[in-house]
C-alpha positions as CSV (number, residue, x, y, z in Angstrom):
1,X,11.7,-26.2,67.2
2,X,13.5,-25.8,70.4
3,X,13.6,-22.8,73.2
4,X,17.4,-21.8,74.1
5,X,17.0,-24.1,77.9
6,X,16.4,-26.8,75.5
7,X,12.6,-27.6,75.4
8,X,11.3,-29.3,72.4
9,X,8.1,-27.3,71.2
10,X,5.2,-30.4,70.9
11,X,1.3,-29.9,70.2
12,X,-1.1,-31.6,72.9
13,X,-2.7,-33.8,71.2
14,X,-5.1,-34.8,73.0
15,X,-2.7,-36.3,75.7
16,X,-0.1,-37.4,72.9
17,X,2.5,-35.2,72.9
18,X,3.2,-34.5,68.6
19,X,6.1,-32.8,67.8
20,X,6.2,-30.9,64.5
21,X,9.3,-31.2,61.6
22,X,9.7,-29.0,58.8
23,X,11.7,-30.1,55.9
24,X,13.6,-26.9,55.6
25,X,14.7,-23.6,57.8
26,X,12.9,-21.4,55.7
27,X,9.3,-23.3,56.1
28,X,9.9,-23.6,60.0
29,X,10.4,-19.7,60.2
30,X,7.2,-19.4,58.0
31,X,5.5,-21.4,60.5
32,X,6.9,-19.3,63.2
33,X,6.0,-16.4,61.7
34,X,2.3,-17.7,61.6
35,X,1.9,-19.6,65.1
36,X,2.5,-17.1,67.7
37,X,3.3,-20.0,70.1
38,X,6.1,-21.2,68.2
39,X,8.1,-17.8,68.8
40,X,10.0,-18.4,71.6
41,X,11.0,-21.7,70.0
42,X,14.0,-21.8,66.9
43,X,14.6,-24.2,64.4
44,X,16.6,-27.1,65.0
45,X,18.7,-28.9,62.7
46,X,18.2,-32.4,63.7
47,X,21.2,-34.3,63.9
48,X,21.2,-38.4,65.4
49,X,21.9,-36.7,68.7
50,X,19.1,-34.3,69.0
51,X,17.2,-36.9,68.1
52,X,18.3,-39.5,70.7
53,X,16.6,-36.2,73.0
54,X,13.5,-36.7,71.3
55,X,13.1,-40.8,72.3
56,X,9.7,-41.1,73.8
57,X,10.2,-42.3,77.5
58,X,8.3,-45.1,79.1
59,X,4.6,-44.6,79.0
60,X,5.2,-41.8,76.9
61,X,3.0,-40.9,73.8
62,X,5.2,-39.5,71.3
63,X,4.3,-38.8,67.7
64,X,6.1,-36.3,65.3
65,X,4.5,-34.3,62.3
66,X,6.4,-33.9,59.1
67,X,4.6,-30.6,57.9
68,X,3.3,-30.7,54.5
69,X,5.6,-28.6,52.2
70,X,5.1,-24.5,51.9
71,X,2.2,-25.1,54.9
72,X,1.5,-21.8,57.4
73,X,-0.6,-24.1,59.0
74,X,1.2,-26.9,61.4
75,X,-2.7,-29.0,60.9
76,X,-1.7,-30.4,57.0
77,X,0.9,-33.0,57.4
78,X,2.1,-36.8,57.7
79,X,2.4,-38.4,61.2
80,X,5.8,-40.0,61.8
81,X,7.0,-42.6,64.4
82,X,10.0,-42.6,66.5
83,X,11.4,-45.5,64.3
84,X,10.7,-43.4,61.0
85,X,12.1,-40.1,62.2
86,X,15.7,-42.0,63.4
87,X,15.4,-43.6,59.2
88,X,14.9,-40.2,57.9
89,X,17.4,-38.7,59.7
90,X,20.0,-41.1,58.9
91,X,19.4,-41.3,55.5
């Protein structure tokens, strides 16, 4: 999810920064539709450029959070690495 200035929408997490994926458009609308703090945020296909913005910097704490399938709630997931989000995107 990404504002139009180009901000990536991420969860705090307790002082990790956890950025949420959805596998298709349609469940990252439902989530929008359900988390009031996504809606200035739209989805984002991810392509390996968008993700190459996404590269945790140094020092940075960086997860991402594939949301479980048909979930309102961004809480029910897997965690993903930097390393596994680049694989899953190429592939």
């Amino acid at each position: 999810m990404q504002r139009a200035n180009g901000d990536w929408f991420a969860l705090d997490e307790q002082g990790r920064f956890r950025v949420p994926l959805f596998i298709t458009h349609r469940e990252a609308m439902q989530a929008r539709f359900f988390n009031s703090e996504l809606l200035v945020f739209k989805p984002i296909r991810l392509s390996q450029n968008s993700v190459e913005t996404l590269a945790p910097g140094k020092g940075e704490k960086t997860e991402f959070w594939l949301v479980e399938k048909e979930s309102t709630s961004m809480k029910r997931g897997r965690l993903m690495d930097y390393t596994q989000l680049v694989s899953l995107v190429r592939d």
